[in-house]
Structures are given as C-alpha cells and as structure tokens.
PDB file as gemmi writes it, atoms N, CA and C in Angstrom:
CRYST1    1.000    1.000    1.000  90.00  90.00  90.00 P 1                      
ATOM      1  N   UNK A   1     109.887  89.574  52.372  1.00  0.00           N  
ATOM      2  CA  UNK A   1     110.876  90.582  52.680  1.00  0.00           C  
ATOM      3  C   UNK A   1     110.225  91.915  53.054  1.00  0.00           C  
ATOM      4  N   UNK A   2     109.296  91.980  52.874  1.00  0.00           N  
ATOM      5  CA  UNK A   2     108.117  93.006  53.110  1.00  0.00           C  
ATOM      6  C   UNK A   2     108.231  93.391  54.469  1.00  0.00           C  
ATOM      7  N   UNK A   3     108.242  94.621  55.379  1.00  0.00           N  
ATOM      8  CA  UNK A   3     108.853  95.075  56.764  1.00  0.00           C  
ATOM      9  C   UNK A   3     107.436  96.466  56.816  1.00  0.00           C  
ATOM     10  N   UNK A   4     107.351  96.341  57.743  1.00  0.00           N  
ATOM     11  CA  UNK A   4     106.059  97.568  58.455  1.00  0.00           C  
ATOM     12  C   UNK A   4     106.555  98.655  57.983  1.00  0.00           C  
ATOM     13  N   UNK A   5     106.012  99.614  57.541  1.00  0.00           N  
ATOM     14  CA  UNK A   5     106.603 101.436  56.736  1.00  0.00           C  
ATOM     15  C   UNK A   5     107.496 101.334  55.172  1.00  0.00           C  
ATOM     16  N   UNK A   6     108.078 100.168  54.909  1.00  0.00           N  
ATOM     17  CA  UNK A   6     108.371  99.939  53.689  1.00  0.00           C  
ATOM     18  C   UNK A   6     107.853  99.137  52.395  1.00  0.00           C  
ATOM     19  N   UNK A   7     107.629  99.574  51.396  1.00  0.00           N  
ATOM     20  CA  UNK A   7     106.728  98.902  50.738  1.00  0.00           C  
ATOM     21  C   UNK A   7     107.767  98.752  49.078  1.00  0.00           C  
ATOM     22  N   UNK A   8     107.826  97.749  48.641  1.00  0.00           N  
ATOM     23  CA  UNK A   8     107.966  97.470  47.646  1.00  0.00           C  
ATOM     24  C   UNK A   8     107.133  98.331  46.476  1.00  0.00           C  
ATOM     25  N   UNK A   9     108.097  98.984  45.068  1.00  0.00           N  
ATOM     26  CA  UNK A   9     107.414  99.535  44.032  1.00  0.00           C  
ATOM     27  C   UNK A   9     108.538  98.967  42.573  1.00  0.00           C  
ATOM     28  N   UNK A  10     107.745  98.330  41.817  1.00  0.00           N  
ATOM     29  CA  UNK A  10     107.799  97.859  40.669  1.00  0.00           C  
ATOM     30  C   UNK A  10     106.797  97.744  39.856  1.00  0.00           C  
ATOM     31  N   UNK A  11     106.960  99.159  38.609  1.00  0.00           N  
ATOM     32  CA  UNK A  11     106.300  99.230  37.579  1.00  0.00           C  
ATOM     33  C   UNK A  11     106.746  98.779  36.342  1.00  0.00           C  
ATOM     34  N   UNK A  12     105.952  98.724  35.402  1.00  0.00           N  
ATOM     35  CA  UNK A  12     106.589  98.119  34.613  1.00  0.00           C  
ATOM     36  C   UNK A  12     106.464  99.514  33.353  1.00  0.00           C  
ATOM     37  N   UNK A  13     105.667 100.312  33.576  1.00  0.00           N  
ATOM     38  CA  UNK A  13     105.243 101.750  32.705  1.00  0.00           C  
ATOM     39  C   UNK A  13     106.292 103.158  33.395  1.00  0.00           C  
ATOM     40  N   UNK A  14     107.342 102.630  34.740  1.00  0.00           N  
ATOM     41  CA  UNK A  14     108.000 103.759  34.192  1.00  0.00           C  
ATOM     42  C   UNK A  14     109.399 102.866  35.163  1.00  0.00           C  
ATOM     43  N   UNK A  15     110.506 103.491  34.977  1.00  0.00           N  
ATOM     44  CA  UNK A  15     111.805 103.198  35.301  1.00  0.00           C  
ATOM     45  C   UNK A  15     112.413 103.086  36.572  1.00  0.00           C  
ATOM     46  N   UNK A  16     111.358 103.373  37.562  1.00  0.00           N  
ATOM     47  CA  UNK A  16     111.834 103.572  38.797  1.00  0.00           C  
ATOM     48  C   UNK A  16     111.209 101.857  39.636  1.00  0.00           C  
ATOM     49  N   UNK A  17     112.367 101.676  40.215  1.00  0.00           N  
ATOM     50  CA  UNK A  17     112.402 100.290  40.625  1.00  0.00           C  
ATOM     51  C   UNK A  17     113.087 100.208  42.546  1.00  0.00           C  
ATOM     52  N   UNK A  18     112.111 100.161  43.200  1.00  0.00           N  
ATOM     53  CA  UNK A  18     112.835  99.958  44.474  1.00  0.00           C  
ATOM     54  C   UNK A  18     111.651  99.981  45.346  1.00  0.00           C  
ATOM     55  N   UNK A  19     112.494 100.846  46.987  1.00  0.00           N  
ATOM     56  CA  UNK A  19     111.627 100.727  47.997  1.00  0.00           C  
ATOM     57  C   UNK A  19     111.097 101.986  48.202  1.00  0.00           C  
ATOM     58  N   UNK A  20     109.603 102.817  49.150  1.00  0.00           N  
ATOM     59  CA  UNK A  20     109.606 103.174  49.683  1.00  0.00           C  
ATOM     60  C   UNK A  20     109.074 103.102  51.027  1.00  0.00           C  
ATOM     61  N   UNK A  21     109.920 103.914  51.838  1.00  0.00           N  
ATOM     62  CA  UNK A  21     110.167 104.192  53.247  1.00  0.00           C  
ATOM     63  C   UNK A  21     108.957 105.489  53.658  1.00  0.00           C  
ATOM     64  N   UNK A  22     107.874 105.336  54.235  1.00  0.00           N  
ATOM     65  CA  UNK A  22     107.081 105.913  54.727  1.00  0.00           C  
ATOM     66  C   UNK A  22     106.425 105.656  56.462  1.00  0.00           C  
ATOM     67  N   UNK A  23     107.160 106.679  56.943  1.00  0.00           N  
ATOM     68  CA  UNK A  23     106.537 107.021  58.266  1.00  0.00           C  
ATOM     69  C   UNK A  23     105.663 108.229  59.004  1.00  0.00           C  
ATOM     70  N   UNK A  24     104.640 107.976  59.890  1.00  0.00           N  
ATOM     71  CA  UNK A  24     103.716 109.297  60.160  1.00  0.00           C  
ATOM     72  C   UNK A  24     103.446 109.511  61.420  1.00  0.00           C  
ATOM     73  N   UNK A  25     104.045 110.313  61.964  1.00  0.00           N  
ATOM     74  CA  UNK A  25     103.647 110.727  63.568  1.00  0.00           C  
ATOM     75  C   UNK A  25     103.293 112.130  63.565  1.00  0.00           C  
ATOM     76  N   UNK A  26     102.527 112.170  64.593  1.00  0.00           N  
ATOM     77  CA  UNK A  26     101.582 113.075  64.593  1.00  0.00           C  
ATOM     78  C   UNK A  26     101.442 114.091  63.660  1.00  0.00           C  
ATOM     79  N   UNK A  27     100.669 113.848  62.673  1.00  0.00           N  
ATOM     80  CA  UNK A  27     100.376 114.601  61.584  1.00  0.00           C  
ATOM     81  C   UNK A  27     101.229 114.754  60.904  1.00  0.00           C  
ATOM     82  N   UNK A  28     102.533 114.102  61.083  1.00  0.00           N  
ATOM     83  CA  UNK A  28     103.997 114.661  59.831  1.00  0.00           C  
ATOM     84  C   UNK A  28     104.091 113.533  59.434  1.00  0.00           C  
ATOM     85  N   UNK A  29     104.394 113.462  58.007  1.00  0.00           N  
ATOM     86  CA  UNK A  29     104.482 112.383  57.082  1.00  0.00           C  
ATOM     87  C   UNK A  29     105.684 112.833  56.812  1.00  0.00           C  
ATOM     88  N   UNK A  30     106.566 110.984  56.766  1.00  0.00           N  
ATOM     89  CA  UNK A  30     108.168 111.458  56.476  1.00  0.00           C  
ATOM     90  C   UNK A  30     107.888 110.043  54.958  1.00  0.00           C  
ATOM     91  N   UNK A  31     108.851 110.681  53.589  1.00  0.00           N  
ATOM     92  CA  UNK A  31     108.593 109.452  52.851  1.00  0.00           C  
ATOM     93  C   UNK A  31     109.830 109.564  52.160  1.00  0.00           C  
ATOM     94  N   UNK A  32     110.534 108.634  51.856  1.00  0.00           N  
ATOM     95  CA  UNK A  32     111.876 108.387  51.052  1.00  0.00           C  
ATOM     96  C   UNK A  32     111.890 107.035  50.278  1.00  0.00           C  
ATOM     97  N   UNK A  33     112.537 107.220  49.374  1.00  0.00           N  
ATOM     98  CA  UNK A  33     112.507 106.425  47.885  1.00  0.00           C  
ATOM     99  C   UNK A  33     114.016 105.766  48.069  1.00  0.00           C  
ATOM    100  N   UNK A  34     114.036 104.547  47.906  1.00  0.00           N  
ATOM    101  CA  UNK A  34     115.566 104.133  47.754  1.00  0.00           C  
ATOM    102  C   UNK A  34     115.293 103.115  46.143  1.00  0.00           C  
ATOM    103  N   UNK A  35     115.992 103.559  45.732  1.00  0.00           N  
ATOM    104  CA  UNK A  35     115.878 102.930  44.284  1.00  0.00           C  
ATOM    105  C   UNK A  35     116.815 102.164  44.036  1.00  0.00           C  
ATOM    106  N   UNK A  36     116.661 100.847  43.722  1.00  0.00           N  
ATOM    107  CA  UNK A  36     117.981  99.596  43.238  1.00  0.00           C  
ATOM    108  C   UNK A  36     118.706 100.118  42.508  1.00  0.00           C  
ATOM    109  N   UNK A  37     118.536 100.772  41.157  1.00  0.00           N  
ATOM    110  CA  UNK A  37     119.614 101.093  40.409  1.00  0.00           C  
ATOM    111  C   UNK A  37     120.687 102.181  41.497  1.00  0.00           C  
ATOM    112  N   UNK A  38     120.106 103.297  42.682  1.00  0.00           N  
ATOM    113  CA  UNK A  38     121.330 103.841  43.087  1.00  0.00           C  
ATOM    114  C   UNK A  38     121.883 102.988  44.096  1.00  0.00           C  
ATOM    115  N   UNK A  39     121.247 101.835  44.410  1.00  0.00           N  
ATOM    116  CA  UNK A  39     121.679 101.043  45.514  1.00  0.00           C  
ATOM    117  C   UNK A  39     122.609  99.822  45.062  1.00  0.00           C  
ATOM    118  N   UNK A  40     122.288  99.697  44.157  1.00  0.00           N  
ATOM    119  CA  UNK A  40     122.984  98.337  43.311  1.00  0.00           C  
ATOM    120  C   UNK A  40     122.444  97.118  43.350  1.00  0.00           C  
ATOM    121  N   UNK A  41     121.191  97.144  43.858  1.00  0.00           N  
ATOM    122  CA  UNK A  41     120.392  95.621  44.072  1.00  0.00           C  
ATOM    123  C   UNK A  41     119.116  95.873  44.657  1.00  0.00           C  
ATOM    124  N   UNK A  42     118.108  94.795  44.686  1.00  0.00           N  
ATOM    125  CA  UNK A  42     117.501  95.181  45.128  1.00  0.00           C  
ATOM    126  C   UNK A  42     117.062  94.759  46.950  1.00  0.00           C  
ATOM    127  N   UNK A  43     118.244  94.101  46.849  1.00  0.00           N  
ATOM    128  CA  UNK A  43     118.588  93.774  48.742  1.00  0.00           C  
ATOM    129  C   UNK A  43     119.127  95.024  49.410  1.00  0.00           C  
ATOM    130  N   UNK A  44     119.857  95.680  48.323  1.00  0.00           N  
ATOM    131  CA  UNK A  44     120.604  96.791  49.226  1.00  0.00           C  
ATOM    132  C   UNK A  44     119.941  97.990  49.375  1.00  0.00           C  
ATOM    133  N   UNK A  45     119.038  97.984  48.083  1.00  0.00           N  
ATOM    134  CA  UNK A  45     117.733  99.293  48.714  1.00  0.00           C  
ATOM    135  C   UNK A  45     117.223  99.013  49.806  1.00  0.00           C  
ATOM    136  N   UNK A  46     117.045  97.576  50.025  1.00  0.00           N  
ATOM    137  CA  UNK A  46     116.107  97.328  51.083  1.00  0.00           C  
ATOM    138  C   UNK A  46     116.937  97.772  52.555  1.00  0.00           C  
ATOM    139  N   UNK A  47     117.861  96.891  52.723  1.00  0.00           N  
ATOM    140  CA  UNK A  47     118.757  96.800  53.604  1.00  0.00           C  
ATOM    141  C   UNK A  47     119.198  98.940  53.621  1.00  0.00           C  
ATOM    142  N   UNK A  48     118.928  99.331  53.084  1.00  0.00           N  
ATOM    143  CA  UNK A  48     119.119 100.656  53.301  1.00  0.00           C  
ATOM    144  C   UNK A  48     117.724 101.251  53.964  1.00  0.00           C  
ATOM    145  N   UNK A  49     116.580 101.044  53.525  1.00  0.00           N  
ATOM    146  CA  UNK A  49     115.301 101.383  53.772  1.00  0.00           C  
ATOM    147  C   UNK A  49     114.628 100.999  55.404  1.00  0.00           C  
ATOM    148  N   UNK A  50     115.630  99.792  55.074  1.00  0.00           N  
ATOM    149  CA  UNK A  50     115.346  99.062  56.677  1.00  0.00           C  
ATOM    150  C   UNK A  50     116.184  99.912  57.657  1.00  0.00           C  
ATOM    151  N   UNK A  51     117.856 100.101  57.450  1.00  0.00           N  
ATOM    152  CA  UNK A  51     118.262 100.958  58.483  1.00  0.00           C  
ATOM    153  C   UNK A  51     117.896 102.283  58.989  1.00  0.00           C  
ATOM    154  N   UNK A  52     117.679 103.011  57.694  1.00  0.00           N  
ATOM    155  CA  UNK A  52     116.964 103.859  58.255  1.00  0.00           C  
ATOM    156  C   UNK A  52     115.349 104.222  58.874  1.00  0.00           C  
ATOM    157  N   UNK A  53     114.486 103.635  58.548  1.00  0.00           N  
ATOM    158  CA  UNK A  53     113.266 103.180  59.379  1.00  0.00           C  
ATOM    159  C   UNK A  53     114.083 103.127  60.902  1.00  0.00           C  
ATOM    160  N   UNK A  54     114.905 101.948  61.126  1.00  0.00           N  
ATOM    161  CA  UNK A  54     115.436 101.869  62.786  1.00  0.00           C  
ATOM    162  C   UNK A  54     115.864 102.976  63.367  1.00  0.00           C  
ATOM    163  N   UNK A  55     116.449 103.561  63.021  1.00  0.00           N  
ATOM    164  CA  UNK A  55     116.953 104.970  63.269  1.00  0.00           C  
ATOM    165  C   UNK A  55     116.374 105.706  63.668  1.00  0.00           C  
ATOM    166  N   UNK A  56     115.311 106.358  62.197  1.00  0.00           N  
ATOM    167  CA  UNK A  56     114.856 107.457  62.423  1.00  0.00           C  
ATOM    168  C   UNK A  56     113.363 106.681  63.693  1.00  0.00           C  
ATOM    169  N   UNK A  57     112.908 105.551  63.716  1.00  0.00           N  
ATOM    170  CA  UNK A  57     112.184 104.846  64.876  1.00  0.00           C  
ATOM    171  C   UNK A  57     112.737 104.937  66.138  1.00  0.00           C  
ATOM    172  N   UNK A  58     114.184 104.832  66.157  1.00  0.00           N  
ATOM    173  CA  UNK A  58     115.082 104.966  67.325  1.00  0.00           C  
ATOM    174  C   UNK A  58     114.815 106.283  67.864  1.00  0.00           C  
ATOM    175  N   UNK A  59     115.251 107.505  67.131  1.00  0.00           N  
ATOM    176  CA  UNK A  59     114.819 108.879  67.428  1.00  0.00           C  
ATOM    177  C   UNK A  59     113.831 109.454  67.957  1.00  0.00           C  
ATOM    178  N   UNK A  60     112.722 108.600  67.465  1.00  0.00           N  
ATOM    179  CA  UNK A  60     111.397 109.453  67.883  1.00  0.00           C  
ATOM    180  C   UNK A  60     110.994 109.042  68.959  1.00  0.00           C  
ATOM    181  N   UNK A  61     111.762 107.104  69.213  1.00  0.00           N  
ATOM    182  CA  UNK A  61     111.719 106.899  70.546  1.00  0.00           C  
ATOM    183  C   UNK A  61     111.858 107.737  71.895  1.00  0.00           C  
ATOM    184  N   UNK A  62     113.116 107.959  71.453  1.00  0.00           N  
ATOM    185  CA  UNK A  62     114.142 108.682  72.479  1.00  0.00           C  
ATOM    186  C   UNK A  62     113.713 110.073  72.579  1.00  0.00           C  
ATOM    187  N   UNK A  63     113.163 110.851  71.452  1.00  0.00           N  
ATOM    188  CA  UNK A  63     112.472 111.874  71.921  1.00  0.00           C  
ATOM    189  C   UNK A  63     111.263 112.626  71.655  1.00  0.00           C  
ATOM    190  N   UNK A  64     110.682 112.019  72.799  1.00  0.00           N  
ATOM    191  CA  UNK A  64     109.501 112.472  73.154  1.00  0.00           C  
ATOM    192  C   UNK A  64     109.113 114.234  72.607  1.00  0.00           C  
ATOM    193  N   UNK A  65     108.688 114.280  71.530  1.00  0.00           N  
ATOM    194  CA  UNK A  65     108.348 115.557  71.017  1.00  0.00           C  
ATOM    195  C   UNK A  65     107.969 115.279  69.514  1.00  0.00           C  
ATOM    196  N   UNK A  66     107.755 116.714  69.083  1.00  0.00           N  
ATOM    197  CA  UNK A  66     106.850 116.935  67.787  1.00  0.00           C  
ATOM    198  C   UNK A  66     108.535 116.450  66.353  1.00  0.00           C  
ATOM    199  N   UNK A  67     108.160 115.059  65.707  1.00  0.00           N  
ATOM    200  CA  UNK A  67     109.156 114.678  65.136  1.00  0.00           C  
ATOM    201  C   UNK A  67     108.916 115.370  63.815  1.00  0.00           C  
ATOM    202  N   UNK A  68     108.850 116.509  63.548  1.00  0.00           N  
ATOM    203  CA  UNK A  68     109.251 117.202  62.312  1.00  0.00           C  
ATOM    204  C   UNK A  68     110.782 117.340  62.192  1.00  0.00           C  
ATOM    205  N   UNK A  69     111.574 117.543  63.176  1.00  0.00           N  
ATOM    206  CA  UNK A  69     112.752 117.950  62.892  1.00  0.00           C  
ATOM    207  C   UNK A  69     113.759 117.064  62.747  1.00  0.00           C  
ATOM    208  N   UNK A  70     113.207 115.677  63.336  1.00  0.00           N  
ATOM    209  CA  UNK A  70     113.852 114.597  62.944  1.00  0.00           C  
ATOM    210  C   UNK A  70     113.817 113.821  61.576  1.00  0.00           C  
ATOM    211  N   UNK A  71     112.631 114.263  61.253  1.00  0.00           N  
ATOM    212  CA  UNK A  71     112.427 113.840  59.489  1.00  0.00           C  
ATOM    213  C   UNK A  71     113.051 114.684  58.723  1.00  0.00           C  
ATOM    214  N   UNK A  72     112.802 116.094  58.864  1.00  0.00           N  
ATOM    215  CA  UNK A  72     113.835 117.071  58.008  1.00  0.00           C  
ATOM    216  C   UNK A  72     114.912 116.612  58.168  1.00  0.00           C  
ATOM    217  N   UNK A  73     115.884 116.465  58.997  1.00  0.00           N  
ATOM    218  CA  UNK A  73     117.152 115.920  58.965  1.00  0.00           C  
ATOM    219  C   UNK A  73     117.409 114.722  58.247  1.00  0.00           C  
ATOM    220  N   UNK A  74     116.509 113.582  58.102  1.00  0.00           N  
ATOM    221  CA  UNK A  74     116.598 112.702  57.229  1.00  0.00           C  
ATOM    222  C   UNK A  74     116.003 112.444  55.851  1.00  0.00           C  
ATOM    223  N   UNK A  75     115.165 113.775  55.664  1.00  0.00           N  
ATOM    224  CA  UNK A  75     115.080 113.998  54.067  1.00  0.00           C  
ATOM    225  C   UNK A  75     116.309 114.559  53.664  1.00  0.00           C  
ATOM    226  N   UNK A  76     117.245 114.967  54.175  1.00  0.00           N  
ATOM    227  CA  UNK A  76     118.075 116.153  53.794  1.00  0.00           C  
ATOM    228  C   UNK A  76     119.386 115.259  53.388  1.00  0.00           C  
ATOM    229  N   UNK A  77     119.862 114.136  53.949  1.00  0.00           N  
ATOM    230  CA  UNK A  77     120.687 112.884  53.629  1.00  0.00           C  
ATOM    231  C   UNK A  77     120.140 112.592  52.430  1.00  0.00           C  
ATOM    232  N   UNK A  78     122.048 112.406  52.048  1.00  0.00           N  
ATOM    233  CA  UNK A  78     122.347 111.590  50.924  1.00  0.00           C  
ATOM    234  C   UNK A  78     122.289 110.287  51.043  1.00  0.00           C  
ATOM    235  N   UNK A  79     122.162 109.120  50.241  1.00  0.00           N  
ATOM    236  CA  UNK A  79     122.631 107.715  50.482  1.00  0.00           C  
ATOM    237  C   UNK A  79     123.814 107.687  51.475  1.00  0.00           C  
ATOM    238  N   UNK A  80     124.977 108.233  50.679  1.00  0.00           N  
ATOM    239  CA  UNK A  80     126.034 107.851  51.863  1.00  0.00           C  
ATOM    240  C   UNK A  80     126.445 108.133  53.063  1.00  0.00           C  
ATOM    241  N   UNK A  81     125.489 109.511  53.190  1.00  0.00           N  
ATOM    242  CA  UNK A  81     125.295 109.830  54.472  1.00  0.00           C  
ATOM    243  C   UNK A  81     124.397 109.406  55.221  1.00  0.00           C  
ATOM    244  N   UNK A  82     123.168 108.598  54.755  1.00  0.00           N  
ATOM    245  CA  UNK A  82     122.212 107.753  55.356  1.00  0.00           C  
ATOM    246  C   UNK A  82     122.538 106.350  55.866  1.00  0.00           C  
ATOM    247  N   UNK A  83     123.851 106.323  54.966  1.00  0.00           N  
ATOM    248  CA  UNK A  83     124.550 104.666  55.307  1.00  0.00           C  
ATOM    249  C   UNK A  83     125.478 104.754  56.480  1.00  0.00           C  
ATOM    250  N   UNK A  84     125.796 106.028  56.859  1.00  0.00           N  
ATOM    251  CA  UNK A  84     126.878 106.309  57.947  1.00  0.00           C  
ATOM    252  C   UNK A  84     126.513 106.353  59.030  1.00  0.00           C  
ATOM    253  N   UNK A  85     124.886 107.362  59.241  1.00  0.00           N  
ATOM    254  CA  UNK A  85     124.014 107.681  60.398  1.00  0.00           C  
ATOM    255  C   UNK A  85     123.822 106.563  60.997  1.00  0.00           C  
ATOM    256  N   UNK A  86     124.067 105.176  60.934  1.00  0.00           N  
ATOM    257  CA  UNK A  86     123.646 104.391  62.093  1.00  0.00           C  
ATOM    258  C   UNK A  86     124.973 104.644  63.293  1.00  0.00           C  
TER     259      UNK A  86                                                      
END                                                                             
C-alpha cells in the first residue's frame, strides 16, 4: 500500500499512528501527518494522504513556478477542507 512521498509511521513508544505525506521541490519541503485515529482507519488516512499528494502534484504541474505558495495553502487545510479540495 506503500505510494512514492507517503510513508507509513507506527510506533509502538508513542501514540501517533498513521501516514506521512512529504513532498520537495525546489528547495521547499512540504510535510503533513494524517493520523488514523482523526481519519477513522487506517485506509482512510491513506486514501486522504494519497488525494492530496495528486493535487497538490496536479498544481505544481500546472504551474510552472516557485511552489512555496502552493504548499502554504495546503499546510493551512483542515481534514475537511483537504477532503473537499479535489
């Protein structure tokens, strides 16, 4: 289930259980945490982690420029507003 920029995290020494979402273009590092317990599973972190990867991948497609401002905009989303943006 493992997907390019998302990586599986399960510890067993602290409480946090899910995915993160890490992408890097030119010199800007974008990174977001989707955690099963706020997702309700651990398919739906994923399935959240995955849409947005497409997205914010879609974006940087489409525009050709320095993607800081496209990551700020998607650190700045909530879950349910991250679930809407497609």
């Amino acid at each position: 289930m493992t997907q390019r920029n998302i990586t599986r995290y399960t510890y067993e020494t602290t409480s946090f259980q899910g995915w993160r979402l890490s992408i890097c273009r030119k010199w800007n590092q974008f990174t977001r945490y989707f955690s099963d317990k706020q997702y309700g599973s651990e398919q739906a972190a994923f399935q959240a982690a995955l849409s947005m990867r497409e997205q914010i991948l879609a974006e940087l497609k489409a525009a050709d420029k320095d993607p800081r401002a496209i990551f700020e905009r998607y650190k700045n989303l909530s879950p349910a507003e991250s679930a809407s943006a497609a």
